[in-house]
C-alpha positions as CSV (number, residue, x, y, z in Angstrom):
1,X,97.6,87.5,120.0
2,X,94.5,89.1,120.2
3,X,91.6,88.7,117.6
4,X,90.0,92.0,116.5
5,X,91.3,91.9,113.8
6,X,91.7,88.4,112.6
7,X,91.7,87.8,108.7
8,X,92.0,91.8,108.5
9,X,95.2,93.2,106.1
10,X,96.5,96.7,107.5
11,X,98.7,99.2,105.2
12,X,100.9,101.5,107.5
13,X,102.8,104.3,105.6
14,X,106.2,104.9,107.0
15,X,105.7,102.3,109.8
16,X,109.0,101.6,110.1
17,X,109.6,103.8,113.4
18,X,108.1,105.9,116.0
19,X,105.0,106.0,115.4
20,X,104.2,103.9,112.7
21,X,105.8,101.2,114.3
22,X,104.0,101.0,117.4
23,X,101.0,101.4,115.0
24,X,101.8,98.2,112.9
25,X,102.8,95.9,116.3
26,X,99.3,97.3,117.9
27,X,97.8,96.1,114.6
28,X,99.8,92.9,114.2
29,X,98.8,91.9,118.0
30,X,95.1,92.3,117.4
31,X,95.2,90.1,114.6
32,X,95.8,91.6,111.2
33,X,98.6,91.2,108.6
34,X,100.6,94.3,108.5
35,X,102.4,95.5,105.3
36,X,104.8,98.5,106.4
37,X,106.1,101.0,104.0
38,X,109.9,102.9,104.6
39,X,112.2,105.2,103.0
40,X,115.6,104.8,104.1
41,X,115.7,102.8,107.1
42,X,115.5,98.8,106.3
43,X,117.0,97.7,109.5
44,X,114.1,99.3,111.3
45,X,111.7,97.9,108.7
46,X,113.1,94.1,109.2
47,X,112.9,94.5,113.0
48,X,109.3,95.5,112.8
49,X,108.9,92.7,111.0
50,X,110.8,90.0,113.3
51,X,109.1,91.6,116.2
52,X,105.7,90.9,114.6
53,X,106.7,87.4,113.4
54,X,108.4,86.8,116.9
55,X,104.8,87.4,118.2
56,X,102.8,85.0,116.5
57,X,102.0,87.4,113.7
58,X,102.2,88.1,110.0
59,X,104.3,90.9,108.5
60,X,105.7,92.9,105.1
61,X,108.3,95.5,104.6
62,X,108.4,97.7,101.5
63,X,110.2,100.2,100.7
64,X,108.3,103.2,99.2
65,X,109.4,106.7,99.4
66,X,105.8,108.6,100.1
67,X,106.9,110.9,97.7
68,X,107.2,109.2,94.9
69,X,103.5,108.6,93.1
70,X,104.5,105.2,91.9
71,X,106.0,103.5,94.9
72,X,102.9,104.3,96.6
73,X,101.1,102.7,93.9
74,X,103.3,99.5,94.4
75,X,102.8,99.3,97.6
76,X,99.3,99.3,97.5
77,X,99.5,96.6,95.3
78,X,102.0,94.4,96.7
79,X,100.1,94.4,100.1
80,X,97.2,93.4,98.3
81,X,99.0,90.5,96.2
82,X,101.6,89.2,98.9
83,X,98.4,89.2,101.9
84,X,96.0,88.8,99.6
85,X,93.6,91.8,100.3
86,X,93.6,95.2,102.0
87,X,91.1,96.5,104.5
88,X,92.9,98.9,106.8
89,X,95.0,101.7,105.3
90,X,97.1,104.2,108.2
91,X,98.5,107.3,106.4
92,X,100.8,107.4,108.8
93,X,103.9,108.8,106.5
94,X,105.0,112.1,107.0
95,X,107.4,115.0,107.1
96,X,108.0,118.0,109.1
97,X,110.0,121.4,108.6
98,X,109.7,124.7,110.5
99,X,110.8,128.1,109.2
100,X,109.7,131.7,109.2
101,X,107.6,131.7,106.6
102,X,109.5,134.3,104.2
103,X,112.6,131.9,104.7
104,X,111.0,128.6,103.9
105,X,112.3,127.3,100.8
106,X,109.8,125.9,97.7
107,X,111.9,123.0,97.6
108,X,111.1,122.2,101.7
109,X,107.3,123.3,100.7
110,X,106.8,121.0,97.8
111,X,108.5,117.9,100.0
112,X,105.7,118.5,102.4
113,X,103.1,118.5,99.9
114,X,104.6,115.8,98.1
115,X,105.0,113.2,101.2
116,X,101.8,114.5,103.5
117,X,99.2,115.5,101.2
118,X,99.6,113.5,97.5
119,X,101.6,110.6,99.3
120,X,98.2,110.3,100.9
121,X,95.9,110.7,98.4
122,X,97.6,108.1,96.4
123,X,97.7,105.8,98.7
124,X,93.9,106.2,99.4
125,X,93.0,106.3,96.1
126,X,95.1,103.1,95.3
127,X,93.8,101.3,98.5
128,X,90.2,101.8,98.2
129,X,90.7,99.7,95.2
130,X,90.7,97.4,97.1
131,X,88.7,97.9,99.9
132,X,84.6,96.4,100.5
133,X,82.1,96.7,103.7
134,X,84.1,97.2,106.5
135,X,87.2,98.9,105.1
136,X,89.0,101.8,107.0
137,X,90.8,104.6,106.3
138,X,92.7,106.3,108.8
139,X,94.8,109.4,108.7
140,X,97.6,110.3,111.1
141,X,96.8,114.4,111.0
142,X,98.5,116.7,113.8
143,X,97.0,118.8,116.5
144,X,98.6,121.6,114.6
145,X,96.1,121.8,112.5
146,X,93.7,123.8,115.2
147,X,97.1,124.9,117.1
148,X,100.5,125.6,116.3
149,X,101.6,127.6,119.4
150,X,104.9,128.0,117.9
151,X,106.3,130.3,115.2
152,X,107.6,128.7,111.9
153,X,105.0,126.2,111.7
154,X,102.1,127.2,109.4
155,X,102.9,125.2,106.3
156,X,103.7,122.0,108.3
157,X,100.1,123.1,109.9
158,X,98.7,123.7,106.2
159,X,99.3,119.8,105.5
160,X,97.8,118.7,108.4
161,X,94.9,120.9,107.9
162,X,94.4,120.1,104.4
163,X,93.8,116.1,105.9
164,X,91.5,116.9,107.9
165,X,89.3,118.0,105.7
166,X,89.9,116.1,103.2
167,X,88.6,113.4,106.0
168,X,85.3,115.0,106.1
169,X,85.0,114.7,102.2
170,X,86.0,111.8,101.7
171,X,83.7,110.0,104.6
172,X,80.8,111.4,102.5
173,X,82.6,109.9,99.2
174,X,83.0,106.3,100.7
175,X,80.1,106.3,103.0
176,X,77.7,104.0,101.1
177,X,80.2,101.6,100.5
178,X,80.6,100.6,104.0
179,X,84.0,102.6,104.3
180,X,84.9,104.5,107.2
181,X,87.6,107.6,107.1
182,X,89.0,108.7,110.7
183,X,91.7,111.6,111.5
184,X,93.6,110.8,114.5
185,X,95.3,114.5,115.7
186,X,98.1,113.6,117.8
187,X,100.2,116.3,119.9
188,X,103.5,115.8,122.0
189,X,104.3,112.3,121.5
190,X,107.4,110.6,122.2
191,X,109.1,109.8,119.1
192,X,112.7,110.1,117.4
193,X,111.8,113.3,115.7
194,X,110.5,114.9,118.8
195,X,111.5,112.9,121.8
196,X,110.2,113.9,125.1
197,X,113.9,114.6,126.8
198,X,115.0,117.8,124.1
199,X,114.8,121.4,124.9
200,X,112.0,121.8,122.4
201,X,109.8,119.0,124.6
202,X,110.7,121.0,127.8
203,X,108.3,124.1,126.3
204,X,105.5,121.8,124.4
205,X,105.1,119.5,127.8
206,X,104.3,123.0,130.0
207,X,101.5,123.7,127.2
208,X,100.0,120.1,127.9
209,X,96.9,119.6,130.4
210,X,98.6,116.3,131.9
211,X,102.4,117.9,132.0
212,X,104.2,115.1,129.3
213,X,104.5,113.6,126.5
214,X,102.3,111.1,125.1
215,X,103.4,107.9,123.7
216,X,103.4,105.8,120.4
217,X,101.4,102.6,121.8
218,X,98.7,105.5,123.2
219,X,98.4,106.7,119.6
220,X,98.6,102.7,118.1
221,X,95.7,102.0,120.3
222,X,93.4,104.8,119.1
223,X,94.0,103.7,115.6
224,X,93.4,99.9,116.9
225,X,89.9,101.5,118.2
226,X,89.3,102.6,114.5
227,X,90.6,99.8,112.8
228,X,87.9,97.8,114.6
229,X,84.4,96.6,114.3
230,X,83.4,98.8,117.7
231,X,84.4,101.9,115.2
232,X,81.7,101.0,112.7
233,X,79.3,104.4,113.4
234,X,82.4,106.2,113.5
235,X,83.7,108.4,110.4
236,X,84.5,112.0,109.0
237,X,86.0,112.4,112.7
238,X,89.4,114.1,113.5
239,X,90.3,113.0,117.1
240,X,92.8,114.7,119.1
241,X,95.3,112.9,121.1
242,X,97.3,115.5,122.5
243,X,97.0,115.6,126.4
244,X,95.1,118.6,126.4
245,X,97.5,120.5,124.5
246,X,94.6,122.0,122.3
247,X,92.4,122.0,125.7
């Protein structure tokens, strides 16, 4: 185990897969204690959790829908109780739907809002709570925010957008109190929901500057980056990962 973060407590929405799994083993092998939220997948969550234990390391699973105002809240407050402090807080949870834009549904719109825009604010509200010097926030945005080459994506692009600059606000808000707030824009990545081998990948990998996917331990070790002390000067950012897909 590494040491970056030793004595550090990490909160990683939806960390039960893809993504947020690779982020909570990349934060559990460089020291911290990683609380995990999921939705509907415990198995996943437990092996997270054995894998992280297996290692040497210290790890919670809780279930907490994102869209649901007071499971977030719990959450927050279970990671700080059961590890006994939060510094490091990875919005990671979120949802996807594509759709023309005069077929996509309120109840599909409101879901996305719900789970990638006021999942997120809760849980940064509720976590700076908690947080002193040194704290981090980091946001799991999309490249789609700048780009969606792709029809049927504007309102999955409209909640990515809306955290990125809510990241340049709220760097401002927490700035004197020694809290950072980052917005790491990943594009292709490898993951479940958009694995490299579908149809869909075949088109997004041509549109990439180093032809393929990226993977979830490239992402987990950008946030690792901002999760640490050498990301001190570092805030208000939103940092592309994409391959040169926005290039």
């Amino acid at each position: 185990m590494m040491a970056t973060l030793a004595g550090k407590v990490a909160l990683v929405t939806g960390g039960s897969r893809g993504l947020g799994a690779a982020i909570a083993k990349r934060l559990a092998h460089d020291g911290a204690a990683v609380a995990l939220t999921y939705t509907s997948s415990p198995q996943k969550a437990d092996e997270v959790v054995r894998d992280i234990e297996a290692a040497g390391g210290k790890a919670l699973a809780i279930r907490a829908d994102s869209a649901d105002v007071e499971a977030v809240k719990h959450a927050v407050a279970e990671t700080a109780n059961v590890l006994g402090r939060l510094d490091i807080l990875v919005n990671n949870a979120g949802v996807a739907a594509i759709a023309p834009i005069d077929q996509f549904s309120i109840e599909e719109f409101d879901r996305l809002v719900a789970v990638n825009i006021k999942g997120v604010f809760v849980a940064t509200q509720e976590a700076v709570r908690h947080m002193g010097e040194g704290g981090r926030i980091i946001m799991i945005g999309s490249v789609n925010s700048d780009i969606t080459p792709f029809a049927g994506g504007s309102i999955y692009g409209l909640t990515k957008g809306a955290i990125a600059s809510f990241t340049r606000g709220l760097a401002l808000d927490l700035g004197r109190r020694g809290i950072t707030v980052n917005n790491i824009q990943p594009g292709p990545i490898d993951t479940d929901m958009n694995p490299a081998d579908s149809d869909f990948a075949k088109e997004m990998t041509k549109m990439t500057a180093l032809g393929r996917y990226g993977q979830g331990d490239e992402v987990a070790g950008m946030v690792s980056y901002l999760a640490s002390p050498e990301a001190a000067f570092v805030t208000g950012a939103s940092l592309k990962i994409d391959g040169g897909f926005a290039a």
